[in-house]
C-alpha positions as CSV (number, residue, x, y, z in Angstrom):
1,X,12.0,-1.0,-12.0
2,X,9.4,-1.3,-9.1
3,X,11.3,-2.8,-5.9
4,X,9.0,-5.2,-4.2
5,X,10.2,-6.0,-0.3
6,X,8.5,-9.0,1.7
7,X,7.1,-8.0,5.0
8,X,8.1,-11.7,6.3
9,X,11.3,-11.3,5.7
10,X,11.9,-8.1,7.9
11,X,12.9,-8.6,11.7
12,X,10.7,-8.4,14.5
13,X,12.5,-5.6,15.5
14,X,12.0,-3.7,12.2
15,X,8.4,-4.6,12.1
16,X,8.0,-3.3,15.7
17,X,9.4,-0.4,15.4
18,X,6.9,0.3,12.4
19,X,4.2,-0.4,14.1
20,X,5.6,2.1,16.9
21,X,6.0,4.7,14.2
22,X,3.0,4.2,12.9
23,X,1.2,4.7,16.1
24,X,3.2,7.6,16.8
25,X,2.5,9.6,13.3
26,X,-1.4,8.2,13.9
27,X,-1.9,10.1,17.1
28,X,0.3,13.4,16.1
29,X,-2.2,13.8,13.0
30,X,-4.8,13.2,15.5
31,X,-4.5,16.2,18.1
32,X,-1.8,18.5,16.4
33,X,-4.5,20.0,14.3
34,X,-5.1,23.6,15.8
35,X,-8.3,24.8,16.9
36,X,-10.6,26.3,14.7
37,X,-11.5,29.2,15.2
38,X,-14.6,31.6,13.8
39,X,-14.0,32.6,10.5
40,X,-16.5,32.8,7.6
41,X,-16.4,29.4,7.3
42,X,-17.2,28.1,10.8
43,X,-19.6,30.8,10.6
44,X,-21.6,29.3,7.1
45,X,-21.3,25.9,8.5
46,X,-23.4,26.7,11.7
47,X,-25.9,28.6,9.9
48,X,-26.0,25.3,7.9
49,X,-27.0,23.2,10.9
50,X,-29.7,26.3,11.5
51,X,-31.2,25.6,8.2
52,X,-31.2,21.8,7.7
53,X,-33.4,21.9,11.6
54,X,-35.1,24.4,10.0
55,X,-35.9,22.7,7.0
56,X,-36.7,19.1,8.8
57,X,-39.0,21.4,11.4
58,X,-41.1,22.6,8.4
59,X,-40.8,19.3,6.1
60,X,-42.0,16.9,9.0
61,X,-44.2,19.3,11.2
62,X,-46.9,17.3,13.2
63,X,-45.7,14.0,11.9
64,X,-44.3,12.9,14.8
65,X,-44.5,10.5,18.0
66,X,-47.0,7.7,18.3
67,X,-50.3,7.9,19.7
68,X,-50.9,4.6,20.6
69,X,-47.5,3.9,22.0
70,X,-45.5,6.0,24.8
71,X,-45.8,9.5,23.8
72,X,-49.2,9.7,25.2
73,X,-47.4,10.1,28.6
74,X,-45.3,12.9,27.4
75,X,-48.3,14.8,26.5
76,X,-50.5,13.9,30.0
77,X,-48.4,13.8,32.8
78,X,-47.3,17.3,32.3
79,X,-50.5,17.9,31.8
80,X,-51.6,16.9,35.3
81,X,-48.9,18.6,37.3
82,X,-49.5,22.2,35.5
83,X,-53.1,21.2,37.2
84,X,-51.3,21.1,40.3
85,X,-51.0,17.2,40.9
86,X,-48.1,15.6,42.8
87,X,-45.3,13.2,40.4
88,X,-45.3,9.9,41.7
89,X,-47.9,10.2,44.1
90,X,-50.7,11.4,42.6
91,X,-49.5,10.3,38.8
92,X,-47.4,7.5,38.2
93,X,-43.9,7.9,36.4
94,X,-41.5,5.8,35.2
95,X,-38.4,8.7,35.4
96,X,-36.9,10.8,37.1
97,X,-38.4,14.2,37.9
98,X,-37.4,17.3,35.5
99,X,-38.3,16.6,32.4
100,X,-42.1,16.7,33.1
101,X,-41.8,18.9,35.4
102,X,-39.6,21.5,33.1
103,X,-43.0,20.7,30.4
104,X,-45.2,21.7,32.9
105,X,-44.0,25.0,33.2
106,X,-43.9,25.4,29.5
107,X,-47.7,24.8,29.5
108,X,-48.4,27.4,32.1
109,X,-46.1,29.3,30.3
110,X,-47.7,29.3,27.1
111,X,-50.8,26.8,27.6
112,X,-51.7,23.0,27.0
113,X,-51.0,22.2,23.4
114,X,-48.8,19.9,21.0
115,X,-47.2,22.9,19.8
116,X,-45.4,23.5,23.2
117,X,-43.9,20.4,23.0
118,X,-43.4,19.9,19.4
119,X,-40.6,23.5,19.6
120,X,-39.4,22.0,23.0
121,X,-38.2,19.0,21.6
122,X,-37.2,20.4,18.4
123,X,-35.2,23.5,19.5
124,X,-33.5,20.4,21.9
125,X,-32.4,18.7,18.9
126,X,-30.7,22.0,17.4
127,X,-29.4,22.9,21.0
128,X,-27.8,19.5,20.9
129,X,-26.1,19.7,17.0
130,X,-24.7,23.0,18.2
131,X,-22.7,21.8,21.2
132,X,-21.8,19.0,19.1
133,X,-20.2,21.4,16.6
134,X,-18.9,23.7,19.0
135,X,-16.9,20.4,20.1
136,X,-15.7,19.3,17.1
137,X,-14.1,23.1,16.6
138,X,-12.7,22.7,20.3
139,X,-10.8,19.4,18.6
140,X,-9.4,21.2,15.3
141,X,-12.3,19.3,13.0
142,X,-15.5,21.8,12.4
143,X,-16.0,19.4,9.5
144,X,-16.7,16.3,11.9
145,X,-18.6,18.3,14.5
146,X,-20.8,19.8,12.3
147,X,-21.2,16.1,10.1
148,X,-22.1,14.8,13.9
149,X,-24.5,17.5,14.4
150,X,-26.0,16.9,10.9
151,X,-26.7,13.5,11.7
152,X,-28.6,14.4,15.1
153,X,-30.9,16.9,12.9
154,X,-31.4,13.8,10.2
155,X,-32.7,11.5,13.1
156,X,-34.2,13.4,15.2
157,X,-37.4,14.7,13.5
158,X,-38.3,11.0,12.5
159,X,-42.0,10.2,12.0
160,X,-42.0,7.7,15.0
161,X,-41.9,7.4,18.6
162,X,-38.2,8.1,18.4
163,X,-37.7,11.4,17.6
164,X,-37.2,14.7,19.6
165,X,-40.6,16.9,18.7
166,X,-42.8,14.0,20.1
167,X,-40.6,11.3,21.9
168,X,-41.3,8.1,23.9
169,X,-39.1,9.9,26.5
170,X,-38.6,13.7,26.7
171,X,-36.6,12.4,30.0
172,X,-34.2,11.7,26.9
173,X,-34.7,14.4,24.4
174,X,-33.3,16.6,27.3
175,X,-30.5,13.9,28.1
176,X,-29.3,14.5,24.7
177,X,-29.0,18.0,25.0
178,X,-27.5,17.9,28.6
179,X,-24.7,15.1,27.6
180,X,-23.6,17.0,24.6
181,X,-23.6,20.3,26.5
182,X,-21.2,18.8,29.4
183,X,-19.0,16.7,26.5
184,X,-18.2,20.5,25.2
185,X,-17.5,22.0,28.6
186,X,-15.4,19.0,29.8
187,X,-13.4,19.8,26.4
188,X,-12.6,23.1,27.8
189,X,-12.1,22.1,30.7
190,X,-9.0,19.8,29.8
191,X,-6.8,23.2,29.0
192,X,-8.7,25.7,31.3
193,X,-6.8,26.2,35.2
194,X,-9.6,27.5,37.1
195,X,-12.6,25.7,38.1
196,X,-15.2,27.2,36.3
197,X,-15.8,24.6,33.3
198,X,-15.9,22.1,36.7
199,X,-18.5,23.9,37.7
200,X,-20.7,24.1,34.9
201,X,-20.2,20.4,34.1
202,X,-21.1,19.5,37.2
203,X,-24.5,21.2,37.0
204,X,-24.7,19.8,33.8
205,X,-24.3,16.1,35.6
206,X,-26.6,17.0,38.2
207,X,-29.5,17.6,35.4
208,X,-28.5,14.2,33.6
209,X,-29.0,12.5,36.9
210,X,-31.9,14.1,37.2
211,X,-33.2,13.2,33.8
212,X,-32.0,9.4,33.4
213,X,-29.8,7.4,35.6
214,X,-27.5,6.1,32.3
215,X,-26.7,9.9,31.3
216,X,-26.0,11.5,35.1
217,X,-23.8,8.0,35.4
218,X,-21.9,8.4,32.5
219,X,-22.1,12.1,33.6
220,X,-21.1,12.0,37.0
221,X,-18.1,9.1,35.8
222,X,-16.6,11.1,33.4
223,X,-16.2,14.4,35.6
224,X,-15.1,12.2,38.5
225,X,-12.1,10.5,35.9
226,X,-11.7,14.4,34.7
227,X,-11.1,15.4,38.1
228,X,-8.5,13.0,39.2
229,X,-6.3,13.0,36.1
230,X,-6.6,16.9,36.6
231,X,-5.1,16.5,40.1
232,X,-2.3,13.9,38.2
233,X,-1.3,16.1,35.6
234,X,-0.6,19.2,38.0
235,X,0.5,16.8,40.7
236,X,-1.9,19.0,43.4
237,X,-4.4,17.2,45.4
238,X,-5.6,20.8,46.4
239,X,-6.7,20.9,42.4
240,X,-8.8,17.4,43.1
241,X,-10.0,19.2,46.3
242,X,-10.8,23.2,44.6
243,X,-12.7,20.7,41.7
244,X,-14.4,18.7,44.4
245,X,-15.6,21.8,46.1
246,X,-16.9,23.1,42.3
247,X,-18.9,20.1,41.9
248,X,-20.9,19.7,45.3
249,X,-23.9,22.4,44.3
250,X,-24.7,20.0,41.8
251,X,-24.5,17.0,44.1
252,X,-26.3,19.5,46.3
253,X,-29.1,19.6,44.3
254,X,-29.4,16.0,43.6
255,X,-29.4,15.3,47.2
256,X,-32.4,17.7,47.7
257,X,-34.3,16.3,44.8
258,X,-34.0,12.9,45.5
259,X,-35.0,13.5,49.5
260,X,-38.6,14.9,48.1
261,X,-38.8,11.5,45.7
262,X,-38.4,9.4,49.2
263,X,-40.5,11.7,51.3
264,X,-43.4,10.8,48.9
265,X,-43.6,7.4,50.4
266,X,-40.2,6.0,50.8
267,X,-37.5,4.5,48.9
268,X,-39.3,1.5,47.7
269,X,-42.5,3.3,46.3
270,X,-40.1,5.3,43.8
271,X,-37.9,2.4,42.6
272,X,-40.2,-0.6,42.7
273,X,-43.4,1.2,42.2
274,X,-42.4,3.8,39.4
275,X,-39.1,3.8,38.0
276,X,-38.9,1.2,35.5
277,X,-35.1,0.9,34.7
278,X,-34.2,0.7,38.4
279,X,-31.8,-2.6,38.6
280,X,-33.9,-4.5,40.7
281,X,-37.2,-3.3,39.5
282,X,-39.9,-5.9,38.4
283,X,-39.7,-4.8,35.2
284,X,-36.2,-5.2,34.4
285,X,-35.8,-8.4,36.2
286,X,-38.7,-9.8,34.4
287,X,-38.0,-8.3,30.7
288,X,-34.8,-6.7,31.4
289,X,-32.6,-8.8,28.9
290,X,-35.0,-9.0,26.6
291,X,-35.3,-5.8,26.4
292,X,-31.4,-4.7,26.4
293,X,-30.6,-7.6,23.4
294,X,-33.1,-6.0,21.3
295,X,-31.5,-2.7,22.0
296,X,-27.7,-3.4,21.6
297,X,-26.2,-4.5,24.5
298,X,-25.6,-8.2,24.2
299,X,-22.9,-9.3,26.4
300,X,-22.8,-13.0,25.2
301,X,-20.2,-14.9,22.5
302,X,-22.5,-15.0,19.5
303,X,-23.0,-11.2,19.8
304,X,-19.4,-10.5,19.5
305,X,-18.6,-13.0,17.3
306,X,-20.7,-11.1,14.4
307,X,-19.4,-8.0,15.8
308,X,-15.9,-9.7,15.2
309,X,-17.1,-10.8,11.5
310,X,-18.8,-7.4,10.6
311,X,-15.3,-5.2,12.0
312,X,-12.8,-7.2,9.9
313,X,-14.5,-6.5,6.7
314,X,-14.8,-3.1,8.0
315,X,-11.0,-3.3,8.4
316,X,-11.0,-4.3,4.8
317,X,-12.9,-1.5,3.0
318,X,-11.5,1.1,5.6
319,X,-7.2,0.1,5.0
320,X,-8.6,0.3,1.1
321,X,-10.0,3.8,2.0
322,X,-6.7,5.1,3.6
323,X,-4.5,3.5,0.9
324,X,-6.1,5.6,-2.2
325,X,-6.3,8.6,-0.2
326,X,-2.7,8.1,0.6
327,X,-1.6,6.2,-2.6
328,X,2.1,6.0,-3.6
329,X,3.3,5.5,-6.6
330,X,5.8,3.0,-6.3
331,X,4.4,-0.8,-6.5
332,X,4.5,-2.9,-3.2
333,X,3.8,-6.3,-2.1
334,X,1.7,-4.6,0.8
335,X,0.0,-2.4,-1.7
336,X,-0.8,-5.3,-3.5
337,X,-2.0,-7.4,-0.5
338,X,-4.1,-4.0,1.0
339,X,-5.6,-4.2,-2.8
340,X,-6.7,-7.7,-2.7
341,X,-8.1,-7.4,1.1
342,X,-10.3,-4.7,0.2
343,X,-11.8,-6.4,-2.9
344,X,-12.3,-9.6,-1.3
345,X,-13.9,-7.3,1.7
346,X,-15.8,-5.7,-0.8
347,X,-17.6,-8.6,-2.3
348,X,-18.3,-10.1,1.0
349,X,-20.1,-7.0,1.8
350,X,-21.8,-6.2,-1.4
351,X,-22.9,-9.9,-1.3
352,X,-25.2,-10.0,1.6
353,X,-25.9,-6.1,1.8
354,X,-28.0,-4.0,-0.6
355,X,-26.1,-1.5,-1.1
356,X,-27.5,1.1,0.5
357,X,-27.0,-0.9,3.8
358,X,-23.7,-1.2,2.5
359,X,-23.1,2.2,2.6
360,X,-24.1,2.6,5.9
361,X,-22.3,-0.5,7.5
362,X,-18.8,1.2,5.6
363,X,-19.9,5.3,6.9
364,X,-22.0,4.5,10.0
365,X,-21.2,1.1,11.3
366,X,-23.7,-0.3,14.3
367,X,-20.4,-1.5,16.2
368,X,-19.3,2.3,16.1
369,X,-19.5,2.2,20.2
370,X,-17.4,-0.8,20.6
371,X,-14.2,1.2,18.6
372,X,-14.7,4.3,20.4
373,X,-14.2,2.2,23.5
374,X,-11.2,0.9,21.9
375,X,-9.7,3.7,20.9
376,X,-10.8,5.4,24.3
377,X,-8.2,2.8,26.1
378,X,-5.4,3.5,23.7
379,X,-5.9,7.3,24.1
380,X,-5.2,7.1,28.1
381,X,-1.9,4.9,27.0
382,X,-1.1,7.4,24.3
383,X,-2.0,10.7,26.8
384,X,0.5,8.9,29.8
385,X,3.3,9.0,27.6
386,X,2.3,12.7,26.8
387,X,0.7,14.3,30.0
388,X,1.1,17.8,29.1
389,X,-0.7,18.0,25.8
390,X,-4.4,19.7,26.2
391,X,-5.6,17.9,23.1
392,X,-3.9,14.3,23.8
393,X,-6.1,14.7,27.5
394,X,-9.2,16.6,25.6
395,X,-9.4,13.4,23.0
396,X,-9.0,10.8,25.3
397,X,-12.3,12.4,27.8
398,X,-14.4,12.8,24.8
399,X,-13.2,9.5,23.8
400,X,-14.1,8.1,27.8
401,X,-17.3,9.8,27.8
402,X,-19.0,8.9,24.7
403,X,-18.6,5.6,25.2
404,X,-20.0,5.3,28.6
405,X,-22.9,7.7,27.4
406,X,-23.9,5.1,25.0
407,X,-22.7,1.8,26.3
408,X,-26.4,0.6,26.3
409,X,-26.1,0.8,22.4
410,X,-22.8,-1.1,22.6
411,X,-23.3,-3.2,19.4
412,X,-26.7,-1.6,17.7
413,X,-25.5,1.8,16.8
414,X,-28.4,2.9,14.3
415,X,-29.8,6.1,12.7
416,X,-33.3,5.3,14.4
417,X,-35.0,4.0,17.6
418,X,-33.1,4.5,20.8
419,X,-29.7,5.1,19.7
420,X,-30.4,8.8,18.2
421,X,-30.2,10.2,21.9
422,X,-27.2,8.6,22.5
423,X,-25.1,8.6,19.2
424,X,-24.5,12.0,18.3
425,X,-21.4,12.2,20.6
426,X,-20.1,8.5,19.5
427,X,-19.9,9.9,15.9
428,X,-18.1,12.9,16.6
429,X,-15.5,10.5,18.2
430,X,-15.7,8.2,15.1
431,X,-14.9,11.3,12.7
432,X,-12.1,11.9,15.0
433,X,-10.9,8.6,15.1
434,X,-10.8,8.3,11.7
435,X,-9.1,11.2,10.4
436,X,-5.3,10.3,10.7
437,X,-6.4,7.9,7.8
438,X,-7.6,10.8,6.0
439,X,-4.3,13.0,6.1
440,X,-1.2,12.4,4.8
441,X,2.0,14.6,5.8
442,X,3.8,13.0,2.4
443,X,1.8,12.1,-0.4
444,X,-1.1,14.9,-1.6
445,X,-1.4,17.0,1.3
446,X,-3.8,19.1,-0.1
447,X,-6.2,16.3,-0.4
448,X,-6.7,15.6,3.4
449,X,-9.6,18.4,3.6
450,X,-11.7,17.4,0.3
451,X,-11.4,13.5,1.9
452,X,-12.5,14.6,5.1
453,X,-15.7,16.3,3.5
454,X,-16.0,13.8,0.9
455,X,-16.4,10.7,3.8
456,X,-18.5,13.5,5.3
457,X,-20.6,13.4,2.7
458,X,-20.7,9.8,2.3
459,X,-21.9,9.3,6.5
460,X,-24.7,11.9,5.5
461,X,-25.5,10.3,2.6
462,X,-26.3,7.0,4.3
463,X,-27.7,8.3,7.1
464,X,-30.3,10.6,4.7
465,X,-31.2,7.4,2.9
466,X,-32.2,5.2,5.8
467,X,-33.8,8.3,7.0
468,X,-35.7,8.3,3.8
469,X,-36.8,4.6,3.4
470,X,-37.7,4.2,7.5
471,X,-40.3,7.4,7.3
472,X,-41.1,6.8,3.8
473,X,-44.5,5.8,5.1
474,X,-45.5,9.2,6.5
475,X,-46.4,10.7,3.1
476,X,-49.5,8.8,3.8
477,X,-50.2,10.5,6.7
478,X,-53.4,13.4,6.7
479,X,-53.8,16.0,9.6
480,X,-55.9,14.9,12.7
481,X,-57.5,18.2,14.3
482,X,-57.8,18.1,18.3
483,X,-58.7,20.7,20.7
484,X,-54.7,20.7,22.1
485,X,-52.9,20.8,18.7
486,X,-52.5,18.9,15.2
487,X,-50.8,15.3,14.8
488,X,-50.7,13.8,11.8
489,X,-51.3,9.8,11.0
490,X,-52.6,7.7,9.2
491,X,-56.1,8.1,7.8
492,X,-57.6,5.3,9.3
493,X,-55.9,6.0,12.9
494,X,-57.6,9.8,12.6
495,X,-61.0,8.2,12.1
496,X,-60.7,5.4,14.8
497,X,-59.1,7.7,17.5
498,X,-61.6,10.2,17.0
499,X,-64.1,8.4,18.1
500,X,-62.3,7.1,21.0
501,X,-61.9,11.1,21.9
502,X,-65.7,11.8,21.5
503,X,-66.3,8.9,23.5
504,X,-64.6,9.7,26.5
505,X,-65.7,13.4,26.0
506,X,-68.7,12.0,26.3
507,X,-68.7,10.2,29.4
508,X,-67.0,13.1,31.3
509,X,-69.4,15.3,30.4
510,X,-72.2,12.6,32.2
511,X,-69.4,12.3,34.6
512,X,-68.2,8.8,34.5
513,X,-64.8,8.3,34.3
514,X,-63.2,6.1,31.5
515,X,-60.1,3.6,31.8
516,X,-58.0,3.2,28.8
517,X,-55.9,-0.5,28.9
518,X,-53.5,-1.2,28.3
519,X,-51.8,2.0,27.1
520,X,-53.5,5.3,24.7
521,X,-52.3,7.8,27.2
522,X,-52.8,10.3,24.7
523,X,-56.4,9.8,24.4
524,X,-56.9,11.6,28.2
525,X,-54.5,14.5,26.9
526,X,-56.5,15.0,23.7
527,X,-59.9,14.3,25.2
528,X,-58.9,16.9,28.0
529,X,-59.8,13.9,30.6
530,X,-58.1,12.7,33.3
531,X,-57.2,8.8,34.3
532,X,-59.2,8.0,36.9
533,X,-56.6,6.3,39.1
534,X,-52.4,6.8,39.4
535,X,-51.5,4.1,37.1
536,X,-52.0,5.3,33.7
537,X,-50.7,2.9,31.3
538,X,-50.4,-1.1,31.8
539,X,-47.5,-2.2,29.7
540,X,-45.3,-5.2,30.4
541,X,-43.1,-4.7,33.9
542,X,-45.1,-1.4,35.2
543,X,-47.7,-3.4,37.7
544,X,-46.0,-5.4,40.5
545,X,-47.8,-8.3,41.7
546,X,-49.2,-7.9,44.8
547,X,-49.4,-4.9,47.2
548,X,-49.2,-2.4,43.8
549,X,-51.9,-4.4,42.1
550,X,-54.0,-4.7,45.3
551,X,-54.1,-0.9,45.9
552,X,-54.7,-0.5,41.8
553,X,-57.8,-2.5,42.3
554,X,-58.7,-0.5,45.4
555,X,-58.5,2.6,43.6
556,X,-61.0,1.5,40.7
557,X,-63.4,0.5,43.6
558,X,-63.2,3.8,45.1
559,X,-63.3,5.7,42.1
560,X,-66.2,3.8,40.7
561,X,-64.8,3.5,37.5
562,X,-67.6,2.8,35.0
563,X,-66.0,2.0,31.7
564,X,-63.2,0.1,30.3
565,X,-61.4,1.5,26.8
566,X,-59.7,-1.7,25.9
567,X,-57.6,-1.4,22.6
568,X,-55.8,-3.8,20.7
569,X,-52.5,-2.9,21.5
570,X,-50.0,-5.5,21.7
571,X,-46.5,-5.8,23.2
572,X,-44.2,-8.4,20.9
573,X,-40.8,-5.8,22.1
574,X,-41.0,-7.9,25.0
575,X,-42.5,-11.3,24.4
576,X,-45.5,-11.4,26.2
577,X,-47.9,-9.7,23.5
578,X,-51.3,-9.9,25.2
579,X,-52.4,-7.6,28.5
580,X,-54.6,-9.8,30.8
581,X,-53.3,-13.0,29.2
582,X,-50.0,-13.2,28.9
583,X,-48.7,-11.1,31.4
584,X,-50.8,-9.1,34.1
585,X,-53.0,-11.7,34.6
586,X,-54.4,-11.6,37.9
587,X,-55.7,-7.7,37.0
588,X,-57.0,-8.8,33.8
589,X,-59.3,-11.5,35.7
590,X,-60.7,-8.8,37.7
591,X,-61.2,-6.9,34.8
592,X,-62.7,-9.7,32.9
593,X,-64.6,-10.6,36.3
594,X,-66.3,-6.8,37.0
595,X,-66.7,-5.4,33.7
596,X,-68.9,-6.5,30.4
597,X,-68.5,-5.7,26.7
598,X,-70.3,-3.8,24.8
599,X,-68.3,-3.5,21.5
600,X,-66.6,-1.5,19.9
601,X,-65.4,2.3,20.2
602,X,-65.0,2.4,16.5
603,X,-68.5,2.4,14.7
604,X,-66.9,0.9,10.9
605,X,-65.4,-2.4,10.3
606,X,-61.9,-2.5,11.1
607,X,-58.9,-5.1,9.7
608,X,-56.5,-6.8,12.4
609,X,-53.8,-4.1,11.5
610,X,-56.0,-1.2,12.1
611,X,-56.2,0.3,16.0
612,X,-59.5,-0.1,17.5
613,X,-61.1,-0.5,21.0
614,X,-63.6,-1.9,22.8
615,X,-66.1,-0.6,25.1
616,X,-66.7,-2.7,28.6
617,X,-69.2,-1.4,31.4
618,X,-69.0,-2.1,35.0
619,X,-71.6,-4.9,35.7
620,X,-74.3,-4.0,37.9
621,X,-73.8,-6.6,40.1
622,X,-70.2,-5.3,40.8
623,X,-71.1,-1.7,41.7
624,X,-69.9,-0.4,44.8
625,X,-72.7,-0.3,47.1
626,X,-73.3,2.8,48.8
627,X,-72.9,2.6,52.6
């Protein structure tokens, strides 16, 4: 006969000494796993990693990036300072220094072409699953570093502006790699004594600061936490201080590079004249929360409140989860309860998602951040009660770190767009998190490893299919030949940009200089032209009224700049879709004031969707007369 007990009937004592057991056996399944170690295993599942990049390399080669849109920097600015030109002050950038400085190297190195950048970026994505594994077998689960490692490789060769081959930001592609790199050696730093792994991380910071100001925070604020809790644990300040001491090259180095930035022409030039994400730059006071909602960090009630909705049918499928993989065969009230929760959590889910969106809101859910934060705080309360365990300190600064790595993706955590250089480290953490549900010290205990790969499987699986269905599109896209490399796009886009190219080929062979508004950077890279004045792209928030625009305008007069490239890119991501009209408007009435049009670049008939751009000559009247 089955015995059926009613949890409202035990005393609060009972039931809180349950829930204190329960926390207990949670966390011992969570760090007493030993380290793996490298056995044949290990071994296949990191030439795995080495083959899926491989295969996605070869599978998507070329079809990356966005010609219109951002990457068109990536490809010129380097560009101009293998040449020998000055960042900031003779091109304008919207980052910090070493990413297009490191790609200028690479083209002196091995020449101007897409190809340099396209195995940069792509041996960056496999650089970054490999520390990611290498973490995961630090923490006693290969299977979830290698899953979170996977998952990098699935997003990162994208055919978009987000991706690693071609990115919007190489300032992040290298981010990646860096953050992942130091959340493996602060790992091993948590059971190493000397100061070594210190060391190395805080090199590692220095480049993240040096790359983009949320990764060498999130950086520099982990190794600072690491540090003190270092100095706690062995009760030595002289620890804090040997640390301190380990760490100062790499401050060192940030101090030096940021004293050249100011040299240039002082503090103000770099943060209000070229960074763009600086906290009181123009652009982020003007489209700064607009911008951050539509990337995940929505600090307001609504935006928790669906968080809130989305997480408890989470909690629903997820207790569902745990209770088949750790089912009993005695018949419960709560068994029956946890039954009807996850069917009711179910149909709720299966009701308003498709379900491939419902597999990926149950194996990679866009709140993911938000419970690594969580679980980060609990860790610390966990790890005080246990100061001396390696792994109980190890999980709780992988925990801290990922979470302020990608804060900015708080409630948006996606397979695509900005999230993939920050999520790789997040889903490690989520794997880890959820593991204790996974392994049961009672009921089959030989099942805990086939569930672990089988939810594995299930987090690729979703990822792979939004994968699929968001680039589905690029089987459309044909090869478009350039003197600097190959990029594949759509067949209309290789026609139309073409002629853009011969265009401006043209003219510098006459030598008149072309200006493309409001953005095309690429069109200078693969015309082998140069902008003919610092500011190379005009999108929402990078001209400041006033003295920038003034000197702008100055520059076009002294450069005699004959011809205008005007395309018909718009800017919806921030509100204000129209340059000249609805935003930059006093430089589009110059514009409008000292140049003409003369049609269009593109010699067919275009439709509204298709990219095209118009021609517009410097009136005669408006020529600067010689003196």
């Amino acid at each position: 006969m089955t015995k059926i007990t009613a949890v409202a009937e035990m005393p609060a004592s009972s039931i809180g000494s349950r829930v204190a057991a329960a926390a207990e056996q949670y966390s011992s399944r969570l760090i007493l796993t030993p380290e793996n170690g490298w056995n044949l295993t290990t071994r296949a599942a990191l030439l795995a990693l080495i083959v899926i990049w491989a295969v996605k390399l070869a599978a998507t080669w070329a079809a990356w990036g966005n010609l219109t849109i951002d990457s068109g920097h990536e490809m010129y600015v380097p560009t101009v300072l293998s040449e020998g030109k000055m960042l900031y002050r003779d091109v304008w950038f919207m980052c910090l220094p070493v990413a297009p400085y490191f790609n200028s190297y690479l083209f002196r190195l091995f020449g101007v072409h897409l190809n340099v950048l396209y195995l940069a970026g792509s041996f960056s994505a496999l650089g970054s699953a490999i520390f990611l594994y290498l973490t995961g077998m630090r923490l006693g689960s290969w299977v979830g570093g290698w899953m979170a490692g996977a998952v990098v490789l699935l997003e990162a060769f994208q055919p978009s502006l987000f991706c690693f081959p071609l990115p919007y930001s190489f300032n992040a592609v290298y981010g990646c790699l860096t953050a992942t790199c130091f959340a493996w050696m602060i790992v091993r730093a948590c059971s190493a004594g000397g100061q070594s792994w210190i060391f190395g991380a805080g090199i590692a910071s220095a480049v993240a600061l040096l790359l983009k100001l949320e990764f060498g925070a999130a950086c520099y604020l982990g190794l600072g936490i690491l540090i003190v809790v270092r100095g706690l644990r062995q009760r030595s300040w002289k620890i804090v201080l040997k640390d301190s001491v380990a760490i100062l090259p790499g401050l060192l180095l940030c101090a030096a590079v940021i004293r050249w930035m100011v040299s240039i022409a002082g503090f103000d030039f770099i943060t209000q004249e070229n960074f763009m994400s600086w906290p009181t730059s123009y652009f982020i006071k003007t489209y700064g929360k607009f911008w951050l909602d539509s990337t995940g960090f929505s600090l307001n009630a609504e935006a928790f409140a669906a968080s809130a909705q989305r997480t408890l049918i989470l909690l629903g499928i997820w207790q569902g989860i745990a209770l088949v993989v750790r089912w009993k065969r005695e018949l419960s009230r709560e068994t029956i309860l946890r039954t009807v929760l996850f069917l009711f959590a179910a149909a709720q889910m299966m009701t308003n998602l498709t379900w491939r969106e419902a597999l990926l809101a149950v194996f990679f859910p866009q709140d993911m951040v938000l419970y690594v934060t969580i679980a980060a705080l609990v860790s610390w309360v966990y790890f005080f009660r246990h100061p001396k365990l390696d792994r109980v300190f190890a999980v709780a600064m992988l925990l801290s770190f990922s979470s302020l790595l990608a804060i900015r993706i708080l409630l948006k955590t996606i397979p695509s767009g900005y999230p993939i250089y920050y999520n790789g480290p997040i889903v490690l953490c989520l794997f880890l998190i959820s593991l204790p549900l996974l392994r049961s010290p009672v009921a089959f205990p030989r099942f805990a490893v086939p569930a672990e790969a089988f939810v594995c499987a299930l987090c690729l699986a979703s990822v792979v299919l939004y994968v699929r269905e968001e680039g589905s599109y690029s089987k459309y896209y044909v090869p478009m030949v350039t003197d600097r490399g190959v990029i594949r796009t759509w067949p209309d886009m290789t026609v139309n940009y073409k002629e853009a190219i011969d265009f401006m080929k043209e003219k510098n062979a006459l030598g008149e200089s072309v200006l493309s508004i409001p953005e095309d950077t690429s069109l200078y890279f693969l015309s082998k032209t140069h902008c003919p004045v610092r500011v190379f792209q005009f999108t929402p928030g990078v001209l400041v009224p006033g003295k920038m625009t003034d000197e702008l305008i100055g520059e076009i007069e002294k450069k005699k700049v004959r011809y205008l490239l005007w395309s018909n890119r718009i800017f919806p991501e921030y509100g204000v879709p129209r340059f000249g009209t609805d935003y930059d408007k006093n430089f589009g009435e110059y514009l409008l004031k000292h140049y003409r049009w003369l049609g269009s670049v593109v010699k067919e008939p275009v439709s509204v969707e298709d990219w095209t751009a118009f021609v517009w000559e410097r009136k005669a009247e408006a020529q600067p007369q010689p003196r």
